[in-house]
ZAMARGU-4260 file (C-alpha; in steps of 0.2 Angstrom, whole numbers, plus 5000, padded with zeros to 4 digits):
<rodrens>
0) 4841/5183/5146 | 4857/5185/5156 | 4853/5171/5165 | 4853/5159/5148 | 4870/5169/5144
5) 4877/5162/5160 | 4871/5146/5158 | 4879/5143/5140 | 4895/5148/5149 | 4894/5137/5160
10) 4891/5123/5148 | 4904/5129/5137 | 4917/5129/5151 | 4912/5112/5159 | 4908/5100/5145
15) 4923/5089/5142 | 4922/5078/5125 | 4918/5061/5125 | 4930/5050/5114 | 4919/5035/5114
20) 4907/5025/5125 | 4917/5020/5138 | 4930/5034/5137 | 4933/5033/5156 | 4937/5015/5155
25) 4947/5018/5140 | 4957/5032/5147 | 4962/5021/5163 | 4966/5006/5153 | 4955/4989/5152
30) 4959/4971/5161 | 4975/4964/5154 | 4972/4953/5138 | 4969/4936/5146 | 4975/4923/5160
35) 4993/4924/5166 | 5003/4914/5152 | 5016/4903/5164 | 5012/4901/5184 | 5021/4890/5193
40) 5007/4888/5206 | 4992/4877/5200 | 4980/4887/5212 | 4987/4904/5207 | 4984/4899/5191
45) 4966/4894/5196 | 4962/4910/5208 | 4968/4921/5193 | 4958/4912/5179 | 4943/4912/5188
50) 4944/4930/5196 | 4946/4936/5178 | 4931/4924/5172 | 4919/4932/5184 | 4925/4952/5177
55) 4922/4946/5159 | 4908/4935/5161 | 4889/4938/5165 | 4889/4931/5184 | 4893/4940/5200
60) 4909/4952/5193 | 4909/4957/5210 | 4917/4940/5216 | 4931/4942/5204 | 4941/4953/5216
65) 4939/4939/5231 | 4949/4928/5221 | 4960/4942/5214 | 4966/4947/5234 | 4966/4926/5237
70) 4978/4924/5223 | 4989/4940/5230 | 4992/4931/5248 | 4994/4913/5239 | 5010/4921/5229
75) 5014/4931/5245 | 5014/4913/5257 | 5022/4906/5241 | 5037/4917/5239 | 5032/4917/5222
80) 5032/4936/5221 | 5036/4937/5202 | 5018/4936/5200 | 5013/4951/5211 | 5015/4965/5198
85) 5003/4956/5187 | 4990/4952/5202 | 4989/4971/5208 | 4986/4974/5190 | 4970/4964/5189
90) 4965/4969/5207 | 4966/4990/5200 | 4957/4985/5182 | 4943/4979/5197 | 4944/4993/5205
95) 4942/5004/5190 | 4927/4995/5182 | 4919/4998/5198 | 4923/5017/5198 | 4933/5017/5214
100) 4947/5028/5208 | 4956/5030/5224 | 4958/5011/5227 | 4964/5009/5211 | 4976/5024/5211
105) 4983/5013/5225 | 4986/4997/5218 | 4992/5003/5200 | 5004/5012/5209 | 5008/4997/5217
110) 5008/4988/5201 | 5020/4998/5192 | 5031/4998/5206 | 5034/4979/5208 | 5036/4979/5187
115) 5051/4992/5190 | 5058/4981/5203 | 5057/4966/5192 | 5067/4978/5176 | 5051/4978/5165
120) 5045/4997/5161 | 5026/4998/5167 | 5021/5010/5153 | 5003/5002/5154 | 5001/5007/5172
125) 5007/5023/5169 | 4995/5026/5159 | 4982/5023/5169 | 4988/5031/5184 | 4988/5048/5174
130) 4968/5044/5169 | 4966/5039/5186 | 4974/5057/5192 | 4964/5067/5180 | 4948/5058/5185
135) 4950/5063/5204 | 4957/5080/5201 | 4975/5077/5205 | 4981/5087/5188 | 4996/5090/5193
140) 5000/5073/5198 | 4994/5069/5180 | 5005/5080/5171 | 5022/5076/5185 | 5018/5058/5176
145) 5018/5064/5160 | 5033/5073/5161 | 5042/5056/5171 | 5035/5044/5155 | 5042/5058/5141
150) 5058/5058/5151 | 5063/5040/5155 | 5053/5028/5144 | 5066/5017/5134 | 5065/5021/5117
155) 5059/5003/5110 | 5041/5009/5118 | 5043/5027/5114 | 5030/5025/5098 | 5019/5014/5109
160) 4999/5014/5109 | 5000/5019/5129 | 5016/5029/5128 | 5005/5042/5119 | 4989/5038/5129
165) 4996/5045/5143 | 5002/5061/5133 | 4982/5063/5129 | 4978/5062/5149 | 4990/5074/5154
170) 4984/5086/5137 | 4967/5085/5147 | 4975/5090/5165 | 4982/5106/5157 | 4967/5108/5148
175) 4957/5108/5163 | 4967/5119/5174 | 4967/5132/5161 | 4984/5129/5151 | 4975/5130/5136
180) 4992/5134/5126 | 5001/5118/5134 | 4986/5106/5131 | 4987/5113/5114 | 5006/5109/5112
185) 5005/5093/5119 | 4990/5086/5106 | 5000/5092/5092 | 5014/5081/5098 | 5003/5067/5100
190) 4997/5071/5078 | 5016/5073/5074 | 5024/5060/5084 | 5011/5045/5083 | 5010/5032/5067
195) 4995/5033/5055 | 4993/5014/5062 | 4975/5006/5067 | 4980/5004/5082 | 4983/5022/5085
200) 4966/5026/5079 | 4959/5031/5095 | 4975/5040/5101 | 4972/5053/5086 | 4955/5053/5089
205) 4956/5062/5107 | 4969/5072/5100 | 4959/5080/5085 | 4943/5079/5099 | 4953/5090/5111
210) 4958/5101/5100 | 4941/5104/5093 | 4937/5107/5111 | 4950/5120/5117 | 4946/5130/5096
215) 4926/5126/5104 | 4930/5136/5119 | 4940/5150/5108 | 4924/5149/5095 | 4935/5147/5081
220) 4921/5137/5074 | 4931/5135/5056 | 4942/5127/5065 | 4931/5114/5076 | 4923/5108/5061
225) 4938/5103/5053 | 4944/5095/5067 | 4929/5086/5070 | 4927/5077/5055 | 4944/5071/5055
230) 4938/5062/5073 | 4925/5054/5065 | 4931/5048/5048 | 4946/5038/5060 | 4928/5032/5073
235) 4919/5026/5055 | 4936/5017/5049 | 4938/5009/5066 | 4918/5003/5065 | 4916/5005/5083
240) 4898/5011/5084 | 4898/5016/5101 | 4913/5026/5097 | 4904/5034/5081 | 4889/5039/5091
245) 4900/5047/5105 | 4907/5055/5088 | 4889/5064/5083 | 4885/5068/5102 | 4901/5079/5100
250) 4893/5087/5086 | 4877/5090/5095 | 4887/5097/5105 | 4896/5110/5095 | 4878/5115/5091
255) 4875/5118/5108 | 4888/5131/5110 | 4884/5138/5091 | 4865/5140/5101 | 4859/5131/5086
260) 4849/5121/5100 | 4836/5111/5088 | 4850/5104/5079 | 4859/5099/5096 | 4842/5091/5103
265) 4843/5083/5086 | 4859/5074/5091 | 4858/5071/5109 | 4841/5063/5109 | 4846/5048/5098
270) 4862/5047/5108 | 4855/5046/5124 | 4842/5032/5118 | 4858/5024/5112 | 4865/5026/5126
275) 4853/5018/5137 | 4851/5005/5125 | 4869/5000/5130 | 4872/5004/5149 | 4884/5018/5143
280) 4885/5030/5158 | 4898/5042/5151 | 4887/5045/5137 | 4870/5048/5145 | 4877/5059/5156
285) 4885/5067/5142 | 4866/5068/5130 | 4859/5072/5147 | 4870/5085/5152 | 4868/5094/5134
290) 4849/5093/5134 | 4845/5098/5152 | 4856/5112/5148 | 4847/5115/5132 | 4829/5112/5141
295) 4834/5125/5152 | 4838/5141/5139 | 4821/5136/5131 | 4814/5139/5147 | 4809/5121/5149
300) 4815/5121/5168 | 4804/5103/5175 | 4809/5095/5159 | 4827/5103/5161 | 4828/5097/5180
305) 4824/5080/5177 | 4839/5076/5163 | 4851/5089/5173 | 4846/5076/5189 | 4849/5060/5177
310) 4866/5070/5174 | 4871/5069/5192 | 4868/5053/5197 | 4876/5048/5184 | 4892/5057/5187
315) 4889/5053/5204 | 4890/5037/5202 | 4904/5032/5190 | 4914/5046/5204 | 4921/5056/5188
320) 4927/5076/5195 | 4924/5083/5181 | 4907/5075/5177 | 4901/5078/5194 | 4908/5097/5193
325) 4899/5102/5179 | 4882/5090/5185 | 4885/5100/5200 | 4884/5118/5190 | 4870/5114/5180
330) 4859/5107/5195 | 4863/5123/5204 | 4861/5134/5185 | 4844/5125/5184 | 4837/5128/5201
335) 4843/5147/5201 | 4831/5152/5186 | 4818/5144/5197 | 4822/5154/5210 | 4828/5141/5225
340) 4843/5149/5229 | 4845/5139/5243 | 4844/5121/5235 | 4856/5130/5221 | 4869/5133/5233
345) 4870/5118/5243 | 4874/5111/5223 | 4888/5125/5221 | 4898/5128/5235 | 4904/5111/5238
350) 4908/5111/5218 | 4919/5127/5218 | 4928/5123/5234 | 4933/5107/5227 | 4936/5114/5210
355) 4946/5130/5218 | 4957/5115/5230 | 4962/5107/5212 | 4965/5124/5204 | 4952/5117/5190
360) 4951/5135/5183 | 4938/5130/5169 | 4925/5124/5183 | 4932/5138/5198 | 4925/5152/5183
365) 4911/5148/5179 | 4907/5140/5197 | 4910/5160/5204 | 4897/5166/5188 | 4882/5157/5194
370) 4887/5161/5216 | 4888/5179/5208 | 4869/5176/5199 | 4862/5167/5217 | 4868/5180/5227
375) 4862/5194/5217 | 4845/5185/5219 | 4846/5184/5238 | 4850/5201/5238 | 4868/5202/5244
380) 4876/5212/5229 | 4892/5212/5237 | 4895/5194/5238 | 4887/5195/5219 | 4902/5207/5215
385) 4915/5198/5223 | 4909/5184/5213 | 4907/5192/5197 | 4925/5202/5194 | 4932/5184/5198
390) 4923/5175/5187 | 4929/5191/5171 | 4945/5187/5177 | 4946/5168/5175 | 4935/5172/5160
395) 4950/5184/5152 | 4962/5170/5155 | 4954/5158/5145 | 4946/5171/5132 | 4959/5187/5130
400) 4969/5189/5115 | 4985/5184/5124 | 4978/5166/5127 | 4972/5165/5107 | 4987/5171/5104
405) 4996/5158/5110 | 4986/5144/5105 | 4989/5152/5087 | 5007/5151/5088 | 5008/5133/5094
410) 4999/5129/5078 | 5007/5138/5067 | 5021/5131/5075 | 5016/5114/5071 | 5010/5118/5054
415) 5028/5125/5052 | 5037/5109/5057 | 5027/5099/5045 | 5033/5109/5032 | 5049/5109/5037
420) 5048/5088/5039 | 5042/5089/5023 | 5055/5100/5015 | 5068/5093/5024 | 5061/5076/5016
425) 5063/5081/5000 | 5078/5090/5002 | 5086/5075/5006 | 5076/5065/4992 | 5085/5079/4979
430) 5102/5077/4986 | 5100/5057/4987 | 5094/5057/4968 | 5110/5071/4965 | 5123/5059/4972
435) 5115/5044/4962 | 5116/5053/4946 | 5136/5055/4950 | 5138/5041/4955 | 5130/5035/4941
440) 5140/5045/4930 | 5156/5041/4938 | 5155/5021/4935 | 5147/5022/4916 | 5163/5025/4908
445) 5172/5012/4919 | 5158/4999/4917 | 5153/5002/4899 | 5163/4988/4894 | 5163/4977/4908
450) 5142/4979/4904 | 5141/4974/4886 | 5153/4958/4889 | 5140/4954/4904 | 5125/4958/4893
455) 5134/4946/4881 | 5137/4931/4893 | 5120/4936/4901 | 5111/4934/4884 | 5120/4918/4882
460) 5115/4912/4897 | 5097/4917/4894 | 5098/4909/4876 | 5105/4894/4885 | 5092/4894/4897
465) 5077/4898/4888 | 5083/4882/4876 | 5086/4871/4892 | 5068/4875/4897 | 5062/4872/4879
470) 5070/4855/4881 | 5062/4854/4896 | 5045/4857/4891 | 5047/4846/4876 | 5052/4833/4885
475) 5039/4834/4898 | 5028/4835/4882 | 5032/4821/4876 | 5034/4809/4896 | 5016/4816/4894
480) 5011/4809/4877 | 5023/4794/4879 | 5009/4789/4896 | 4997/4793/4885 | 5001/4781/4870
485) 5007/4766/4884 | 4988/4771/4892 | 4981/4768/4876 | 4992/4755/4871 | 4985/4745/4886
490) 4968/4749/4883 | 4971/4741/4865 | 4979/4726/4871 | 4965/4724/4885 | 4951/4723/4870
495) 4961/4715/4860 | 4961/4701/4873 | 4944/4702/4878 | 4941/4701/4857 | 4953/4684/4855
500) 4943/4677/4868 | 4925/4680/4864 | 4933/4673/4846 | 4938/4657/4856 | 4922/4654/4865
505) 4914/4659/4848 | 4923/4646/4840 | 4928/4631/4850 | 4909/4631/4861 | 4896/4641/4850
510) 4900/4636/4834 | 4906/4618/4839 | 4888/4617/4846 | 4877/4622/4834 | 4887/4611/4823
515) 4882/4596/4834 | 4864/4600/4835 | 4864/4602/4813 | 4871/4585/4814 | 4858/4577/4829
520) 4844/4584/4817 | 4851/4579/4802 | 4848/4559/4807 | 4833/4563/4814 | 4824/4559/4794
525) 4829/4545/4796 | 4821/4538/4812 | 4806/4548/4809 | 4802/4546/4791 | 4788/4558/4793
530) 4801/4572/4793 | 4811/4569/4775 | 4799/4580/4765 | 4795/4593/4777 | 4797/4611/4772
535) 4800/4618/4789 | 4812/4605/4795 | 4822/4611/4781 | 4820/4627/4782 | 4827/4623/4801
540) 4843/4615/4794 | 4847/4632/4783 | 4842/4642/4796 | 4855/4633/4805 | 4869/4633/4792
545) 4866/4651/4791 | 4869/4657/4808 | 4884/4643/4811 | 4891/4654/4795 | 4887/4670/4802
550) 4895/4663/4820 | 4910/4659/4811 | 4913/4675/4803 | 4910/4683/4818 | 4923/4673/4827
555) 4935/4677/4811 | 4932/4694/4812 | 4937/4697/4828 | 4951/4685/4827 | 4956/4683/4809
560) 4968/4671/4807 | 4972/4677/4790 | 4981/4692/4798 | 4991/4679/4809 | 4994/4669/4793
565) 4995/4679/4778 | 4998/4698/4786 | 4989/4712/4784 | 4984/4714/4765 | 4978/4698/4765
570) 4966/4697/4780 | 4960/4717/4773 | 4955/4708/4756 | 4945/4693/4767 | 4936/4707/4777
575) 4931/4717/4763 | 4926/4702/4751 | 4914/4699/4767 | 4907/4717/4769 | 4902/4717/4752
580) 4889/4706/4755 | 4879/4720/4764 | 4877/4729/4747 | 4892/4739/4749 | 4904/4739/4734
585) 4923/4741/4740 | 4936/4744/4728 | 4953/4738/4736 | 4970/4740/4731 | 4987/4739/4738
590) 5005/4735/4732 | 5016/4722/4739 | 5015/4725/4760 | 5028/4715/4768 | 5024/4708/4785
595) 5026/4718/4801 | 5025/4717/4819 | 5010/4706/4824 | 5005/4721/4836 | 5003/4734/4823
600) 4998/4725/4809 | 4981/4720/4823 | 4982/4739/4826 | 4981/4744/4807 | 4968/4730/4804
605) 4958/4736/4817 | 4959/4754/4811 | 4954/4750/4794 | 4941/4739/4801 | 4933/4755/4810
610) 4935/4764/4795 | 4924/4752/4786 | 4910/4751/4799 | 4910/4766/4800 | 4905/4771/4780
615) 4891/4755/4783 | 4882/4762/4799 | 4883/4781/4794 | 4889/4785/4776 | 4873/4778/4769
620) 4886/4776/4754 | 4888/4761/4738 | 4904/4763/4734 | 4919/4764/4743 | 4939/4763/4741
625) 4952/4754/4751 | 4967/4756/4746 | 4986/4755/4755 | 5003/4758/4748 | 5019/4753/4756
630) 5037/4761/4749 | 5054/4763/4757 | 5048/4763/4776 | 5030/4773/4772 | 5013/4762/4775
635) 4999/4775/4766 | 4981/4771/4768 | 4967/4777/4761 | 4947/4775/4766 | 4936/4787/4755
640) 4915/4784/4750 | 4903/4792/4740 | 4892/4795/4755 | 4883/4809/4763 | 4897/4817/4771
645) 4895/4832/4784 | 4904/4847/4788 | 4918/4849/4797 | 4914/4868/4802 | 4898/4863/4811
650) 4902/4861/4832 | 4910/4844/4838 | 4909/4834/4821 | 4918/4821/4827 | 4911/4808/4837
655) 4918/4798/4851 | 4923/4784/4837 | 4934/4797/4826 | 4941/4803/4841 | 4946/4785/4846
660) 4953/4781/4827 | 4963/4797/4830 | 4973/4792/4846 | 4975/4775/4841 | 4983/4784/4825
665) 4993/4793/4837 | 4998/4780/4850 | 5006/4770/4832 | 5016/4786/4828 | 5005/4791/4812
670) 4996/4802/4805 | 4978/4806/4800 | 4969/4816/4789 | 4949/4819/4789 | 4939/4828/4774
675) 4924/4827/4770 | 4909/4839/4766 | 4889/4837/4763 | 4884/4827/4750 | 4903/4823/4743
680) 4908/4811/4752 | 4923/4807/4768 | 4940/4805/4763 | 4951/4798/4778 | 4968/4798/4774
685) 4981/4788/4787 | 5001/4787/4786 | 5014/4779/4796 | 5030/4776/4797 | 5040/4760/4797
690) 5055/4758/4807 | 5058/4742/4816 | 5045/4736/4813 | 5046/4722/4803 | 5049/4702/4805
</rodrens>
């Protein structure tokens, strides 16, 4: 049982958060966003393209740094050294996806010098080089560049994404050499001091996950939760998935240490199925960590040995301090409850001495608990003594009131200054709306007048305006109706022509030919005597008569020359006294109509014409009245019958032949009016008036 105490120790002290899947990659910052945008050199341009091609694509990524180096001696035989900060850059990204941290400490350092030397501030490499330094141990060097970034970076980049990254790495060097206070101070900066912008998503996120870590270690669990769920509402609104599952492994996590072990299991085991899934080594060594650790309380020690191993190599080989401390401890944790001490130390001693060189106090303590729990297995109680106070005394330093104390105050401290913000927000928001209100009050006595002569002239003007764009309106309305009646106006004239000329071949070919055929048959009795008293040649003849007739009227109808001779009473009386041979009795009256323009009298004639038709084909009337009256400039016209009618409440009466009459109504300038109900009968009802018109 005091084994398993020692072992949630250690776990408490050495597992660091994840932020997301590749939160290694992300803390030492990805490969610049694309190609170089202007090169003078067509083969640096080429080198580089390439180089950055192979790193992205699915070929051999490890060629990419040949062509990287190649372009670096190509500028350098060139003279074309304003490309070499951008060079070293691609060549320590390289370096960093491989995991070779010390190579590519050395060219971002490289990079960010040449950017200085050129005037441009390398805030991007700056920030990678105090990931880079937290990932080999070199905390100190971590939190010198943090201070050197917070102290000169121009204030145009102040609020920038990798301004505040680096304030996140250098939270996490404190944090791991114990300054628990300091790390705390400094992710509170980061909350008040960065924008609530997407892009900054992930920068809050490690700052509420670290502070969830360092309340974790204090188990001020109603403070981790919290803090917690604000991390991963910001990972769900960002829809990073593998950032969200890093998210719940963190929970798992926080089980862990609450030894709610079925619920961390729970957690981890999806993760690390994810995890492998994806090729995301952060994260199964993180699952791997938590469930070889969790293995091992249950007494689960083969089980616990093989994920505590995956743990390792995995921190082995993405060469990660922390990871391969804590991989370390457990390996060591996990073969000490089984009793070989030996392989148990050959894990741990190199571990401390490495932890104790960086002054890593987090690892160093919990490092000298499990030498104090192998030597008092071998027997040497002394050595396990030694180990043991200076393990309480680490402990004390992490865990003593003094320490909670502190971290207590730097949030209160926080929470203090927002209020302040805030108050100090709406201070000013009062004294703002205070001095607006004088002022106010000031000028409304000085402008009280001024304001009713502008409202005077302003309500003028809108008067003005508002009849302006009436005008407007009206007379778009009416460019609108006057294309419209020119539209229809052609249309008439194009059937109108179509009609004189189907009259004409009517006429002068149709009719002039079945006239010389009645007169070729009519000589024919007399050379064939046979045919003077046949019935059917007769018959023949008036069969003939009747359609030359019928031809002719035809011909007239659609091009009475009554209308061009006598005007439009005159050729209306003809049409009539034709129609009422169809059994239709028409009543027509009309006063004295003088003559008027050839175009509308067609236009009227044709109306009424329509009109007409129309009571034959559907009225199923006998009786109808035609009847137009002319006085002082005003042409009244009036078609009614006693037919069946129909209801003009019922959808869509009108068909497309009313709808016609009414635009050619409206293209003469008249007026039409249509009643009519079942059984009683249609009334349609047409005035115009006269002006110019005339001959």
């Amino acid at each position: 049982m005091r084994k398993m105490r020692r072992l949630g120790l250690l776990v408490f002290a050495l597992f660091p958060f994840m932020t997301n899947g590749q939160e290694l990659f992300s803390r030492l910052g990805s490969l610049p966003d694309g190609p170089l945008d202007y090169v003078d050199s067509v083969a640096i341009y080429r080198m580089l393209d390439r180089g950055y091609k192979l790193q992205n694509g699915s070929g051999n990524r490890d060629s990419a740094i040949v062509y990287y180096k190649a372009a670096l001696r190509e500028s350098q035989l060139r003279n074309q050294h304003r490309h070499r900060a951008r060079i070293l850059t691609y060549i320590g990204s390289w370096y960093i996806a491989k995991a070779d941290y010390p190579s590519a400490i050395r060219f971002m350092s490289l990079s960010a010098e040449a950017y200085r030397q050129k005037g441009e501030y390398p805030f991007k490499q700056y920030f990678s080089l105090s990931g880079l330094y937290v990932q080999v141990g070199a905390y100190d060097q971590s939190i010198a560049l943090y201070q050197k970034v917070a102290v000169q970076t121009p204030r145009c980049v102040v609020d920038s994404y990798y301004y505040y990254l680096t304030f996140t790495n250098a939270a996490d060097a404190y944090w791991q050499k114990g300054k628990a206070d300091s790390a705390t101070k400094l992710y509170y900066r980061i909350l008040s001091g960065t924008r609530q912008a997407d892009t900054n998503h992930a920068i809050l996120i490690r700052a509420y996950t670290g502070l969830a870590n360092i309340q974790m270690r204090l188990e001020q669990w109603d403070k981790v939760w919290p803090l917690m769920d604000k991390a991963i509402a910001l990972a769900k609104h960002r829809g990073d998935s593998s950032e969200i599952i890093n998210m719940i492994a963190n929970k798992g996590t926080i089980y862990y240490q609450k030894k709610q072990y079925e619920e961390a299991k729970a957690y981890h085991y999806p993760a690390l199925a994810y995890a492998h899934r994806k090729n995301d080594v952060h994260l199964i060594y993180t699952s791997a960590f938590i469930l070889g650790a969790t293995l091992a309380k249950e007494g689960r020690y083969p089980e616990a040995q093989r994920m505590a191993r995956e743990a390792y190599d995995k921190a082995s080989g993405i060469s990660s301090t922390a990871e391969w401390l804590s991989a370390s401890y457990l390996m060591g944790c996990v073969y000490t409850h089984t009793g070989q001490y030996a392989i148990a130390k050959r894990y741990l001693l190199p571990a401390v001495a490495y932890a104790e060189q960086y002054n890593n106090l987090v690892n160093v303590g919990d490092g000298y608990d499990h030498l104090s729990t192998i030597y008092a297995g071998l027997g040497q109680y002394k050595k396990a003594l030694y180990y043991k106070e200076r393990q309480l005394k680490i402990q004390d330093s992490f865990t003593g009131s003094n320490n909670a104390g502190r971290i207590a105050e730097v949030e209160m401290k926080y929470k203090t200054a927002e209020k302040d913000k805030l108050l100090a927000q709406k201070e000013l928001q009062l004294i703002t709306e205070r001095n607006r209100i004088r002022e106010k009050n000031i000028w409304i006595g000085g402008l009280g007048a001024g304001g009713l002569l502008l409202a005077l002239i302003l309500s003028g003007l809108y008067t003005r305006k508002q009849q302006r764009e009436k005008l407007h309106r009206s007379y778009i309305l009416n460019l609108e109706k006057d294309g419209e009646i020119l539209a229809l106006k052609a249309k008439m004239e194009g059937e109108e022509e179509e009609r004189l000329r189907l009259a004409r071949d009517l006429h002068d070919g149709v009719v002039v030919k079945f006239s010389a055929v009645k007169m070729n048959l009519s000589v024919l009795p007399e050379r064939h005597h046979s045919l003077e008293g046949a019935g059917d040649f007769r018959q023949i003849i008036s069969r003939l008569d009747e359609a030359t007739t019928e031809l002719r009227a035809t011909a007239h109808n659609l091009l009475p020359d009554t209308l061009l001779e006598g005007g439009l009473s005159e050729a209306v009386y003809y049409f009539c006294r034709n129609v009422q041979h169809s059994g239709l009795d028409i009543d027509l009256q009309y006063t004295d109509i003088p003559r008027f323009d050839p175009g509308f009298e067609l236009s009227v004639y044709r109306i009424i014409q329509e009109l007409v038709q129309n009571v034959l084909k559907h009225a199923a009337a006998t009786q109808a009245l035609v009847q137009m009256i002319y006085n002082e400039g005003l042409l009244n016209i009036t078609v009614e019958d006693n037919g069946k009618g129909f209801g003009l409440e019922a959808p869509a009466p009108e068909g497309i032949g009313l709808r016609n009459l009414r635009s050619r109504t409206a293209s003469l300038k008249g007026y039409m009016d249509l009643r009519s109900s079942p059984g009683k009968g249609t009334s349609v009802y047409l005035e115009f008036t006269i002006n110019k018109r005339t001959n």
